[in-house]
N, C-alpha and C positions, 0 to 999 in steps of 0.2 A: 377587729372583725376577722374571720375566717376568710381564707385564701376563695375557699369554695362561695362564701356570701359575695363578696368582692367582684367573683366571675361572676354569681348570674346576678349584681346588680348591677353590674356593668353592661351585662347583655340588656336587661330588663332597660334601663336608661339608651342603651342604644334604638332599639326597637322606639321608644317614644321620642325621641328626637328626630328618627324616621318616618315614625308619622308626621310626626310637625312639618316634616320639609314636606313630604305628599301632600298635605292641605294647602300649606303657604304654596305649591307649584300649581294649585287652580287658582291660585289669586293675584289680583292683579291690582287691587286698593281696597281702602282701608271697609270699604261695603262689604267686599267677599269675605273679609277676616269678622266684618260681622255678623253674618249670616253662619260662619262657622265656627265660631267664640264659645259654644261650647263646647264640641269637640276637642278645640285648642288647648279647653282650658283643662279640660279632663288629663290631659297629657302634663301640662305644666304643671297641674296641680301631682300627678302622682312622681316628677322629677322632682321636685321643692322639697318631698319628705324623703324622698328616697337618695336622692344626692348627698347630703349630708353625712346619711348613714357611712359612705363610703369615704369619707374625704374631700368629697367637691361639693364642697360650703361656697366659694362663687357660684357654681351653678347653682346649686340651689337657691342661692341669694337672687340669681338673674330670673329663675324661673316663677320665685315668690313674687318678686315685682309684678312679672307681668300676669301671673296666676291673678294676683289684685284688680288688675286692670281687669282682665277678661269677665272677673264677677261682675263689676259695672259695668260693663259692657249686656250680658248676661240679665242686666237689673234692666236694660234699655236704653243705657246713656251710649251717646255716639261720640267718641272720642278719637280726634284726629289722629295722623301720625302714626294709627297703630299697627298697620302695614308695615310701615319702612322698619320701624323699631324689631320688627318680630323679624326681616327679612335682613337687617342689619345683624341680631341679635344668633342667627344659625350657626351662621359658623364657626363663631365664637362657641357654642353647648357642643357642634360638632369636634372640634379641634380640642377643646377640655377634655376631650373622652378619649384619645388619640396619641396627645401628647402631654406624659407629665409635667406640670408646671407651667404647660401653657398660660403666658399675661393675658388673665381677662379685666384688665384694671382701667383700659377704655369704654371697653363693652359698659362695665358696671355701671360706671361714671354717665354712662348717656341714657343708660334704663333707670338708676336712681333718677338723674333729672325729671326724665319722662314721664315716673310715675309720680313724682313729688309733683309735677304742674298741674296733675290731672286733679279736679274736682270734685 
């Protein structure tokens, strides 16, 4: 990819992980992340394809899980946990964006689990 795509995917993926944190900072549990699960997912969803583009295949990876979720969610299933994971889950997509090579190989491991239990 081009120098120039790289910057404004990089801006673009910044911008929606700022929103994420703006949403997740009116919530307080796993009801408020439902009542705003589209929104969320609108964001996760355009990280998942656009991460990759540039290199950050864990994000992307982290963002597809919970992109998953958020459609069931979105369908009207209430699934626990899904607060903490998203608010576990920030600064991990913030610190990927910040710093090359950031380990996000905990992150992943407890968002794979998370979404593998969901039903």
């Amino acid at each position: 990819m081009s120098d120039e795509f790289i910057k404004i995917a990089t801006a673009e993926i910044n911008e929606e992980i700022s929103a994420i944190s703006s949403i997740l900072n009116s919530c307080t549990a796993n009801e408020d992340v439902f009542q705003n699960s589209k929104e969320l997912q609108s964001h996760t969803h355009k990280i998942k394809g656009l991460a990759p583009m540039m290199g950050q295949e864990e994000l992307g990876s982290i963002c597809s899980m919970l992109d998953a979720v958020l459609k069931q969610i979105n369908d009207g299933k209430k699934i626990e946990g899904i607060y903490d994971i998203f608010t576990e889950s920030l600064p991990f997509m913030k610190n990927s964006m910040s710093e090359p090579g950031y380990d996000m190989t905990s992150i992943i491991d407890k968002v794979t689990n998370f979404s593998s239990n969901v039903k």
